[in-house]
Backbone as CSV, one residue per row, in Angstrom:
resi,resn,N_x,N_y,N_z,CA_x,CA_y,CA_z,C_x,C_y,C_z
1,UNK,-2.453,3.410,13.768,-2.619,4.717,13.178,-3.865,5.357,13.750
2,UNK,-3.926,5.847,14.695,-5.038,6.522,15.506,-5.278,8.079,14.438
3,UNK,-6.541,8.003,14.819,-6.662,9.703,14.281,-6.278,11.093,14.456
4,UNK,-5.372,10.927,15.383,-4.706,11.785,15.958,-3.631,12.168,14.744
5,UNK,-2.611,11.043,14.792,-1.548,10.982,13.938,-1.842,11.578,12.673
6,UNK,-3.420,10.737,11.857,-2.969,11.126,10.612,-3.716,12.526,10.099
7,UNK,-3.472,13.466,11.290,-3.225,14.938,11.251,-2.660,15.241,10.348
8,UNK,-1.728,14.432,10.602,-0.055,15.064,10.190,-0.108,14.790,8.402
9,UNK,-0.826,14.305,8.111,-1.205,13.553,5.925,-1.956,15.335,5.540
10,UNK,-1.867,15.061,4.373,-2.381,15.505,3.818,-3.697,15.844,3.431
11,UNK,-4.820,16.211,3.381,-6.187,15.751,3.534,-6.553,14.816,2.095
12,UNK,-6.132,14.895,1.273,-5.756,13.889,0.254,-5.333,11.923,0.411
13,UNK,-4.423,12.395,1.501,-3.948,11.199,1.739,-3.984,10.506,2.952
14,UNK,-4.734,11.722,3.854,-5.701,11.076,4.701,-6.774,9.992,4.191
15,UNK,-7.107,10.681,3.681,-8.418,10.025,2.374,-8.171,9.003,1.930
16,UNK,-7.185,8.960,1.252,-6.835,7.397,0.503,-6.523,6.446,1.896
17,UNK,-5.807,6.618,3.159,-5.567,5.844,4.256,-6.694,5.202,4.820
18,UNK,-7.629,6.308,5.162,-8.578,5.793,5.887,-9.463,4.966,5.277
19,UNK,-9.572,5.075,3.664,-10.289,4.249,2.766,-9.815,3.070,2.615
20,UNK,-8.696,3.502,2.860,-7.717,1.809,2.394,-7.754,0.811,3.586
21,UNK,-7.770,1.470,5.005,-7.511,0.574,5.571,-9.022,0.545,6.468
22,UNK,-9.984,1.160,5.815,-11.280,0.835,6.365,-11.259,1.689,8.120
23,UNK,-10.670,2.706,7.938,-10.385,3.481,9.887,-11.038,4.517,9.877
24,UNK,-12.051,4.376,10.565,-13.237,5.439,11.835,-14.608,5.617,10.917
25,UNK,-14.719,4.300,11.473,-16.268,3.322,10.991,-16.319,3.630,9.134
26,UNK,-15.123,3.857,8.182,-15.245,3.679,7.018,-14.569,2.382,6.524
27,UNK,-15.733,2.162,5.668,-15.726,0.739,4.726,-14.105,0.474,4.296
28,UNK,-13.438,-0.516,4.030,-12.186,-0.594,3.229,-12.625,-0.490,2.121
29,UNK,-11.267,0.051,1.186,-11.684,-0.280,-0.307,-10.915,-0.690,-0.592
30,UNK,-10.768,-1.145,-2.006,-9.710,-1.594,-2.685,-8.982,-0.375,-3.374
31,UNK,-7.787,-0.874,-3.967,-6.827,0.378,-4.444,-7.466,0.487,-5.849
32,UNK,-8.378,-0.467,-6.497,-9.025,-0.067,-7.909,-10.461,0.824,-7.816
33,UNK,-11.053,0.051,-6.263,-12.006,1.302,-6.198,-11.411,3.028,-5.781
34,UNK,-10.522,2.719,-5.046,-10.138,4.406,-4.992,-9.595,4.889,-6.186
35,UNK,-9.054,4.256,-7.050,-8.680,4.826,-8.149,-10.462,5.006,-9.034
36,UNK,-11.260,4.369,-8.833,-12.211,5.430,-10.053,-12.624,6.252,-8.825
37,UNK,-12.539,6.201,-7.505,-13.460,7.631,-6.829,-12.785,8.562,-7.232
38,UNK,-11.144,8.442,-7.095,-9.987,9.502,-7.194,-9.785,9.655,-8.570
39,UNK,-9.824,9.132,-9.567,-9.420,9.469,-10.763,-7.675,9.628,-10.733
40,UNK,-6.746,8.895,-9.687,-5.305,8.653,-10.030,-5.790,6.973,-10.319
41,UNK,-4.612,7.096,-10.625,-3.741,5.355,-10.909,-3.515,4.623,-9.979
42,UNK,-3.643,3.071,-9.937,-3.705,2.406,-8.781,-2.097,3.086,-8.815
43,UNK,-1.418,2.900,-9.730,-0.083,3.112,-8.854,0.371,4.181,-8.110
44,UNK,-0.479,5.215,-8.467,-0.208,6.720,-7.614,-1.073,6.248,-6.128
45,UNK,-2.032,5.764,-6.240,-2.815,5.358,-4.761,-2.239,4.559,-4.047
46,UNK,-0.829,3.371,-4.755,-0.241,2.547,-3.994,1.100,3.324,-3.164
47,UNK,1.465,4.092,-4.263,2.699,4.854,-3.934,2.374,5.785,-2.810
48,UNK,1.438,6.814,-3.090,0.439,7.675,-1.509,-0.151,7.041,-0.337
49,UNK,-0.485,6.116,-0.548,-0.930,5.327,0.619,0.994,4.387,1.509
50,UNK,1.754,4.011,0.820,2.859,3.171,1.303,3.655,4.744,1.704
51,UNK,3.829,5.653,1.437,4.952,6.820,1.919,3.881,6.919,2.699
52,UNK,2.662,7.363,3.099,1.997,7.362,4.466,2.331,6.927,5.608
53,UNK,2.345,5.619,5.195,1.843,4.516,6.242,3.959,4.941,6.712
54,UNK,4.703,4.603,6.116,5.828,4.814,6.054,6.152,6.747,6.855
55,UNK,5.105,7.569,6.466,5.503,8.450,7.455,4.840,8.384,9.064
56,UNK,3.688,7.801,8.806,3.100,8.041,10.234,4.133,7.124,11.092
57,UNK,5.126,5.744,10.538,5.610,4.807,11.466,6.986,6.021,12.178
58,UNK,7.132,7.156,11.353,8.378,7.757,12.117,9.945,7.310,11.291
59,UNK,9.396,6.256,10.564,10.426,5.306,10.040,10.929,6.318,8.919
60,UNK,12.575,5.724,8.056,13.070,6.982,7.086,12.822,5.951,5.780
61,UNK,12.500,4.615,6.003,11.489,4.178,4.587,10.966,2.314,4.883
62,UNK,10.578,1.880,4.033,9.979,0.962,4.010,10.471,-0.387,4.705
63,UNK,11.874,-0.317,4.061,12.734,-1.333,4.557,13.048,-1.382,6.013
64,UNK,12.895,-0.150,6.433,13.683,0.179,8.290,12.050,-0.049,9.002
65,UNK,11.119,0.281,8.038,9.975,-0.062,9.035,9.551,-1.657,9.069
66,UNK,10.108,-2.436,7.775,9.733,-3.623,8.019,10.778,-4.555,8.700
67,UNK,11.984,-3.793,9.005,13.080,-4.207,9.844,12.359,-4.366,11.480
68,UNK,11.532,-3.550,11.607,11.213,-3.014,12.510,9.961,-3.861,13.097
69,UNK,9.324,-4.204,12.333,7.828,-4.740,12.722,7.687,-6.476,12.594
70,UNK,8.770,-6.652,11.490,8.741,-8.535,11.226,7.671,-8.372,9.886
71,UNK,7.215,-7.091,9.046,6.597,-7.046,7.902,7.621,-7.684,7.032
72,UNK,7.102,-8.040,5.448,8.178,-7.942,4.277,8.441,-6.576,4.388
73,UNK,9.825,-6.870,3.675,10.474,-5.742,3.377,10.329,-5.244,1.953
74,UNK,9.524,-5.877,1.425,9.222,-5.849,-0.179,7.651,-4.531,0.162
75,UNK,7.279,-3.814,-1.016,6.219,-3.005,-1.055,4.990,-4.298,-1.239
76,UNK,3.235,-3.555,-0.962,2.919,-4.532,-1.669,2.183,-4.698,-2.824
77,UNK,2.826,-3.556,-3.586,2.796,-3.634,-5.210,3.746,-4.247,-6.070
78,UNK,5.063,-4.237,-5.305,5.930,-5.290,-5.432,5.896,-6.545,-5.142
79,UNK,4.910,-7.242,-4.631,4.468,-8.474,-4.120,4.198,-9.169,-4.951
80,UNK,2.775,-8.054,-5.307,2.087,-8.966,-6.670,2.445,-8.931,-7.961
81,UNK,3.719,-8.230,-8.058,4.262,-8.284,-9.709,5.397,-9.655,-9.244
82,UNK,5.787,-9.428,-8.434,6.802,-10.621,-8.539,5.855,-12.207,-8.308
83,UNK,4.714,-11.943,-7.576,3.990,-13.251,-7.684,3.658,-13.554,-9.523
84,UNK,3.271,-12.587,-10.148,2.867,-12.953,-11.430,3.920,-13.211,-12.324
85,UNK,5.124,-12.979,-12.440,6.509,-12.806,-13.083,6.430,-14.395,-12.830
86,UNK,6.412,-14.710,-11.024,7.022,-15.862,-11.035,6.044,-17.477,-11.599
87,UNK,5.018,-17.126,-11.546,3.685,-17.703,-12.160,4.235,-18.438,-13.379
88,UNK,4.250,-17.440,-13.902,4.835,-17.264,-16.167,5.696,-18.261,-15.798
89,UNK,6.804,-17.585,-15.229,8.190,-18.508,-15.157,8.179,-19.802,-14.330
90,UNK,7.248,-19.908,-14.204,6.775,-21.548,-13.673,6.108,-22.168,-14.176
91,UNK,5.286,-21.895,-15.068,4.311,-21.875,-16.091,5.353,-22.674,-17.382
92,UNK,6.466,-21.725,-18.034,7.281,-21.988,-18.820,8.445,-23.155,-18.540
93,UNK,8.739,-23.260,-17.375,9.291,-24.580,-16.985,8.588,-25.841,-16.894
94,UNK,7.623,-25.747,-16.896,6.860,-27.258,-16.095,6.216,-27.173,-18.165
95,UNK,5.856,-26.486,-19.288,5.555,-26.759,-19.853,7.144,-27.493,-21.062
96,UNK,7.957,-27.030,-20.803,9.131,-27.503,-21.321,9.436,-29.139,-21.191
């Protein structure tokens, strides 16, 4: 994602990109620190930052870009709910 490209964002969601992924000598953050700079929800910062990254690839969504690259095809806010779901439910078997 050169700086060229993310012309094409929003200046909003330029913002959240370049924060997120730490690009043109800025720090990374986390999606909880941009949520108190920004005052949205991690989930609005996860959702703006993944249709980004998803428009700059050219791609028509997540799945065709991770078809594409050898990424999951899963989001990765979807990652960590299904890691914790599956936690519990492993949790509840092994205590049975």
């Amino acid at each position: 994602m050169a700086g060229d490209s993310l012309a094409a964002l929003t200046a909003a969601n330029r913002h959240l990109v370049r924060r997120y992924f730490g690009l043109g000598g800025v720090a990374a953050a986390s999606v909880r620190q941009l949520a108190t700079e920004t005052r949205l929800t991690r989930a609005e910062i996860e959702r703006r930052v993944h249709q980004s990254v998803v428009a700059l690839s050219g791609r028509a969504s997540w799945r065709e870009l991770a078809l594409s690259t050898g990424w999951p095809s899963y989001r990765p806010a979807q990652s960590r709910i299904g890691a914790r779901v599956g936690a519990s439910a492993k949790r509840r078997t092994t205590e049975s």
